[in-house]
C-alpha positions in Angstrom: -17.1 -17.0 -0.2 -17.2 -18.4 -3.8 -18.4 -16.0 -6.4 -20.3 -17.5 -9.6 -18.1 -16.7 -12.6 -18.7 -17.1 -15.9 -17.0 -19.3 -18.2 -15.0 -15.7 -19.6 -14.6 -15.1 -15.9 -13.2 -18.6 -14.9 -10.9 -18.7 -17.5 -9.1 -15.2 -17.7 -8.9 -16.4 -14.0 -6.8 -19.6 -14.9 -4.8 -17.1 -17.6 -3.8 -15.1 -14.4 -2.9 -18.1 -12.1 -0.9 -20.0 -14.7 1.4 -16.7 -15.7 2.5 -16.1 -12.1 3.0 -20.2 -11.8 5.1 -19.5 -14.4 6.9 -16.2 -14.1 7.2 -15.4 -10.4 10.7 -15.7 -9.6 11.2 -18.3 -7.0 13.5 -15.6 -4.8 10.7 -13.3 -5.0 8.2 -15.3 -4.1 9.9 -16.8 -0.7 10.7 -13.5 0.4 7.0 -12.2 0.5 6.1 -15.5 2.2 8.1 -15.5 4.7 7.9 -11.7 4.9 11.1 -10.6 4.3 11.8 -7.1 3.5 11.9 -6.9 -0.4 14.8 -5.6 -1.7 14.1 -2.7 -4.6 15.9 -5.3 -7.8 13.7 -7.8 -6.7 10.7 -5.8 -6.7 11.3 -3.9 -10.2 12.3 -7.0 -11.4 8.7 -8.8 -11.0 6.9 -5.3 -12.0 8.8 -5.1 -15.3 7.9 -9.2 -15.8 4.0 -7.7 -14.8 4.0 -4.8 -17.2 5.6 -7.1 -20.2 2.3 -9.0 -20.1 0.1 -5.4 -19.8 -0.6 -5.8 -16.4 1.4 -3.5 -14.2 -1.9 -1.4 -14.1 -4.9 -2.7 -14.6 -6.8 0.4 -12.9 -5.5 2.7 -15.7 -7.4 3.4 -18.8 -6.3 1.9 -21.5 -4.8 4.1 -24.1 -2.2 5.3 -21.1 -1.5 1.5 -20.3 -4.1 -0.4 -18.4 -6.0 -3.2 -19.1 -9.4 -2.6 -19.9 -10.4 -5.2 -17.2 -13.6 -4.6 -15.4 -13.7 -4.0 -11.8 -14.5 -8.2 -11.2 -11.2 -9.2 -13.1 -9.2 -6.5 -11.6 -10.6 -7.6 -8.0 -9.8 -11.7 -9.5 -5.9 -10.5 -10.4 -5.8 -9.4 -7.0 -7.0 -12.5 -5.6 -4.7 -14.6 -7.5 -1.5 -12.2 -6.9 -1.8 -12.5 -3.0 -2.5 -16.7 -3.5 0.4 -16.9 -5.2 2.2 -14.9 -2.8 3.3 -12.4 -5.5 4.2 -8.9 -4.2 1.8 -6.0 -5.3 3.4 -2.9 -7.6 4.9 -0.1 -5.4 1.8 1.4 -4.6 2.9 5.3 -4.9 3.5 5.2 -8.3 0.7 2.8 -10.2 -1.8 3.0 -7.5 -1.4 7.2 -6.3 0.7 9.4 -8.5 -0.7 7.9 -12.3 -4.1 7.9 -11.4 -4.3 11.8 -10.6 -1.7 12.6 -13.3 -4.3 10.7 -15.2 -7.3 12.6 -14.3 -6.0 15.9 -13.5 -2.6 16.4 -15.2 -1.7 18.0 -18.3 -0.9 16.2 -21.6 2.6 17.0 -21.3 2.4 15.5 -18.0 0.7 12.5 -18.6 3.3 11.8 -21.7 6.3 12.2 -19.5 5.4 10.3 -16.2 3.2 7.3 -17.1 5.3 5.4 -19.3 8.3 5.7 -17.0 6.1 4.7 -14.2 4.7 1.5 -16.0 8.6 0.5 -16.7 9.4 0.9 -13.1 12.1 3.7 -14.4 11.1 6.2 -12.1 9.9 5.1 -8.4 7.6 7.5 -6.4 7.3 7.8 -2.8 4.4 10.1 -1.2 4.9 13.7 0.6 1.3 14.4 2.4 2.2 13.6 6.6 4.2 16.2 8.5 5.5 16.5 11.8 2.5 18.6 13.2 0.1 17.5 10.0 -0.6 13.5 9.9 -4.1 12.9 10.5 -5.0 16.6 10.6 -3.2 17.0 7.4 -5.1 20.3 6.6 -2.7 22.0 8.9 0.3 21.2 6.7 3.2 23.8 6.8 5.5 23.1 4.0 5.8 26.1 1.3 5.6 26.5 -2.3 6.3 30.0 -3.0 6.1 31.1 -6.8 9.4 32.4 -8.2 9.1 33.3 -12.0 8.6 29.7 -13.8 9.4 27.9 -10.5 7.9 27.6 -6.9 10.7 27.5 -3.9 9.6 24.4 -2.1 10.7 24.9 1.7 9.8 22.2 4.6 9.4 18.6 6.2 7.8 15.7 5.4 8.1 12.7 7.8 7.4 8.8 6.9 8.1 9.4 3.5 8.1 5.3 2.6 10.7 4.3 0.1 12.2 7.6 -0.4 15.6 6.2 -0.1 14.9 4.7 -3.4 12.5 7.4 -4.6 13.3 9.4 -8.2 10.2 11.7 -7.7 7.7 12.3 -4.6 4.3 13.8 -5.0 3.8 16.7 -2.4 1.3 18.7 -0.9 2.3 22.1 -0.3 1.4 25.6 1.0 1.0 27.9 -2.0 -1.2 30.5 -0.3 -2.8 31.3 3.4 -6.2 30.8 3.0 -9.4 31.2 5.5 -10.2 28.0 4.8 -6.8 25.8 5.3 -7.5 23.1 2.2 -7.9 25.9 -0.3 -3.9 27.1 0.1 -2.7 23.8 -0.9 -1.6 22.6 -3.9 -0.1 19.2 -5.8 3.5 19.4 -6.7 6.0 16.7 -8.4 9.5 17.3 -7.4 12.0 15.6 -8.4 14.3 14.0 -5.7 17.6 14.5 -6.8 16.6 18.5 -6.7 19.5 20.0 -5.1 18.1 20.8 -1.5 16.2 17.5 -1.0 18.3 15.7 2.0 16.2 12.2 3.1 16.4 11.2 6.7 15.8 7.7 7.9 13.5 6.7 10.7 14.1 3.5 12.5 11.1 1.3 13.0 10.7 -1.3 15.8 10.7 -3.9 13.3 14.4 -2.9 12.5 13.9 -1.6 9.2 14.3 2.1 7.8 11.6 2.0 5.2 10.3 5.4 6.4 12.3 8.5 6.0 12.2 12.2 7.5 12.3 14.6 3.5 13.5 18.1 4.3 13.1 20.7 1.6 15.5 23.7 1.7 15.4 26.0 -1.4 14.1 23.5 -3.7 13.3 24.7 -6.7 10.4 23.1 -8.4 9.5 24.0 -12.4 5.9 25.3 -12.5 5.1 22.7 -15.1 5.3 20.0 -12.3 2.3 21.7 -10.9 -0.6 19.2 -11.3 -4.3 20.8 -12.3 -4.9 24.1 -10.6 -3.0 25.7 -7.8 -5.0 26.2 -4.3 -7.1 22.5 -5.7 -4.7 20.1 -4.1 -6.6 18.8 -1.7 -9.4 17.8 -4.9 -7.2 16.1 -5.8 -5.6 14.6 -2.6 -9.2 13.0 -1.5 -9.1 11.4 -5.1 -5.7 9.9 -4.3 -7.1 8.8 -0.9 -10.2 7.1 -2.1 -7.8 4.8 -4.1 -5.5 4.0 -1.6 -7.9 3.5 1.2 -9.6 1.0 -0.9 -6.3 -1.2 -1.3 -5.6 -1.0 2.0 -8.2 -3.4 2.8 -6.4 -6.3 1.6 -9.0 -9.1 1.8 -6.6 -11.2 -0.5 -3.7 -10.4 1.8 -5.5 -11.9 4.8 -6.8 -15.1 2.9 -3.5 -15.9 2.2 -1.7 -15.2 5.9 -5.0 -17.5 7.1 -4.0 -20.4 4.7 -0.1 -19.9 6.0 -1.5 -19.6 9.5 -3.6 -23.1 9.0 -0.7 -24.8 7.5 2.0 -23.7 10.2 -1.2 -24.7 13.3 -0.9 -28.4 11.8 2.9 -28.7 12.6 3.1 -26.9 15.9 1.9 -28.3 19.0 0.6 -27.0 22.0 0.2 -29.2 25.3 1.6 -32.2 22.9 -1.1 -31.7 20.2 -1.5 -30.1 17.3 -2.3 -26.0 17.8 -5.2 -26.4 15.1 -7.2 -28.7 17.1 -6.6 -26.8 20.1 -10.8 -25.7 20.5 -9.6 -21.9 22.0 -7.0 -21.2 18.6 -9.7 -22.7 16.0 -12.3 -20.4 17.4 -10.2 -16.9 17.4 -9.8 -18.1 13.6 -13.1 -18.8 13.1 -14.0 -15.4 14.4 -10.9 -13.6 11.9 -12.8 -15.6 8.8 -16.3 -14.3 9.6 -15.1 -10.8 9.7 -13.2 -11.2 6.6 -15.8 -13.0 4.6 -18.3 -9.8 5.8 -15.3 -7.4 4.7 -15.4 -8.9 1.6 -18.7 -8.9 1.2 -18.6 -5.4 1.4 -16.0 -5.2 -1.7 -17.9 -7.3 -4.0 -20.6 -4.4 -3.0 -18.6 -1.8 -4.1 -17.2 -3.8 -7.2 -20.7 -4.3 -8.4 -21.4 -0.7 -7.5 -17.7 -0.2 -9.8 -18.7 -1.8 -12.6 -22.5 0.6 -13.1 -19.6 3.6 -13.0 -19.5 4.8 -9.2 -16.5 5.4 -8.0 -15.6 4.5 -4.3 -17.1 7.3 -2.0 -16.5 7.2 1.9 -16.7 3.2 2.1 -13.4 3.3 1.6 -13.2 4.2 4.8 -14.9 1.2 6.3 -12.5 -1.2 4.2 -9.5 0.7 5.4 -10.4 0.4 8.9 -11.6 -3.4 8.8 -9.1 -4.4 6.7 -5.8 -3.2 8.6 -7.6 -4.7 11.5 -7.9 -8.0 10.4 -4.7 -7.6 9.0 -2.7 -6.2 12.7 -5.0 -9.7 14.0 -3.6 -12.2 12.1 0.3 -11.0 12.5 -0.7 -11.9 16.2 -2.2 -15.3 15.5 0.9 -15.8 13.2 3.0 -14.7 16.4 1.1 -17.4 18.8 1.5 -20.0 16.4 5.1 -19.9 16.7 5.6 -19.3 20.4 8.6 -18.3 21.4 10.6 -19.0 18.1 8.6 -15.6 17.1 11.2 -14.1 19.6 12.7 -10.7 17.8 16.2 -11.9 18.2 17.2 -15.2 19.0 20.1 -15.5 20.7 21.8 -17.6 18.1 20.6 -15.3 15.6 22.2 -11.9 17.0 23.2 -9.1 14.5 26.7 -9.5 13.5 26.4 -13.5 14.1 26.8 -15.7 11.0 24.7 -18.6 12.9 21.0 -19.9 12.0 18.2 -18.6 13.4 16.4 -20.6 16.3 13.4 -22.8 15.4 11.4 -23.6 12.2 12.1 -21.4 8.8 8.5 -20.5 9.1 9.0 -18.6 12.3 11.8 -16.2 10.7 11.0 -12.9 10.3 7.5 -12.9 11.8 8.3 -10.7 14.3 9.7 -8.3 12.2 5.8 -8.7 10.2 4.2 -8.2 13.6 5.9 -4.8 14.1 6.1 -3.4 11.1 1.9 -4.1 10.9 1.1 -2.2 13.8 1.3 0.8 11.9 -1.8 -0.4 8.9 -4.5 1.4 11.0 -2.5 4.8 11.1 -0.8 5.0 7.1 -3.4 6.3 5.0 -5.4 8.3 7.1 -5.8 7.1 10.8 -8.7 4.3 11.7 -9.8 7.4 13.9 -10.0 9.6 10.9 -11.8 7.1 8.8 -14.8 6.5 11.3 -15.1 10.5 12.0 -15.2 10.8 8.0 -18.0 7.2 8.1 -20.0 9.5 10.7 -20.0 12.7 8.9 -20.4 11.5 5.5 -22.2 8.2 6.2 -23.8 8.8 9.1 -24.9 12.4 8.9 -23.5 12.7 12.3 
């Protein structure tokens, strides 16, 4: 879909295409196109380039760091990031824990955390999901019990992202038994070097050990680190959601794994022909683009809706579940365009081998994409959850 800019509008979007040309290290750059795992140096490394230029945050107001952008520029930096194939900030710091320190946190909070976030000093990583509290997260069990000026923080978290690298995690926690489950919970920021704090890794099926089992034992937390009121957590949770779910969607994500997907169907063949004019191939395509042009439809919706002052209400849902779907889809067109070089491990390419991989650079690593996507539709609140909260709060159902 082409939106009509204006002048203003066309040319900050230039500004933003020129400075990642420019300023995107190559190294970064080829591992999120060929989706790689991103190593943490090369991460902070473009995210200290982004906040150099002011742009680290764009969402945040701007007398804590942002950019004053409206919700159309924001949603054009986007666009422009994923074309480029530039990785987005780590998500739990910019994108989860500053808003809500933001809007709910105390002065003190707000001049300790933020600045360190926007110079990627201090990485976050998020402690909502338990073992028996994931999608029914209301029934989480870990503790916060007050001690003087600190809590005692004991419990689990489980697929606590990045918490290997982590400095600080934002946590739900128990602080009272209530009838109602959400009012006992409240929103705690512990630091993860606290002695008690031991970090577990989780293999995935992809390989990796991005996710993490978080086990509190004794962990005592400074009452300061206690953001707005206790018992209001989950207030402030849903806030945190809203955001997230609305990234999630990814509509720039997808246009860019389409135009990778295109080129990489003009150089394989199928039946001795290219795959893109095989008629079956173009059409699943075609049918990807329609939904995606619809999902994004629905954005520009919301951004207008943005830009008048609403903030996003439960159609975040509907972008969280259409998005990661479109999303899990195209990892498996990216998987058929490469046939059996999208084979996990090739033989040449065993662990422990110093030989090439089998097949086409293109075709490294997507199977390790393929894998690790099948979790979109459950991070952030299941695709399940989302359409029960679309029915209830949609719906009326």
């Amino acid at each position: 879909m082409d939106l009509v800019l204006t002048p203003e509008e066309r040319a900050f979007q230039e500004e933003v295409r020129t400075f990642i040309q420019e300023r995107l290290p190559d190294d970064v750059r080829e591992r999120t196109w060929t989706g790689a795992r991103m190593d943490k140096e090369g991460q902070v490394r473009w995210e200290k380039i982004l906040n150099e230029r002011g742009w680290l945050a764009p969402s945040w107001p701007v007398e804590h760091g942002g950019t004053g952008w409206t919700p159309l520029q924001s949603y054009l930096f986007e666009e422009e990031m994923e074309a480029a194939f530039a990785p987005p900030p780590m998500p739990f710091g910019v994108n989860m824990v500053g808003p809500v320190i933001i809007a709910f946190g105390t002065d003190e909070q707000k001049r300790r955390f933020l600045p360190r976030i926007l110079s990627s000093d201090d990485w976050w990583c998020q402690g909502y999901s338990e073992p028996g509290a994931g999608s029914d997260l209301a029934s989480l069990k870990t503790r916060a019990v007050r001690d003087g000026d600190h809590y005692v923080v004991n419990g689990q978290k489980t697929w606590t992202t990045a918490a290997q690298h982590a400095d600080w995690i934002f946590c739900l926690v128990r602080t009272s038994q209530e009838e109602r489950r959400q009012q006992g919970i409240s929103f705690l920021l512990i630091d993860m070097h606290s002695p008690g704090i031991t970090v577990r890794p989780i293999r995935t099926m992809d390989g990796g050990a991005e996710i993490n089992d978080t086990f509190f034992e004794d962990v005592r937390v400074p009452v300061e680190n206690l953001v707005g009121e206790e018992g209001k957590g989950w207030t402030y949770a849903k806030f945190l959601l809203g955001h997230e779910r609305t990234g999630i969607a990814g509509v720039a994500r997808s246009k860019a794994q389409i135009r990778r997907i295109r080129e990489i169907a003009e150089n394989e063949t199928s039946h001795g022909r290219p795959l893109a004019d095989d008629p079956r191939f173009r059409e699943r395509l075609a049918e990807i683009e329609v939904d995606l042009m619809a999902l994004e439809y629905t954005i520009l919706r919301i951004v207008s809706a943005m830009n008048a002052g609403t903030a996003p209400g439960p159609e975040a849902s509907i972008l969280k579940i259409k998005g990661t779907e479109i999303q899990q889809t195209l990892t498996d067109v990216l998987m058929q365009t490469v046939g059996y070089y999208a084979h996990p491990e090739p033989p040449a390419a065993g662990p422990g081998t110093n030989e090439a991989p089998i097949g086409p650079e293109h075709a490294a690593g997507l199977s390790a994409r393929y894998f690790n996507w099948r979790k979109a539709s459950i991070y952030g609140g299941s695709n399940e959850i989302q359409r029960n909260i679309i029915a209830k709060m949609v719906l009326g159902l």
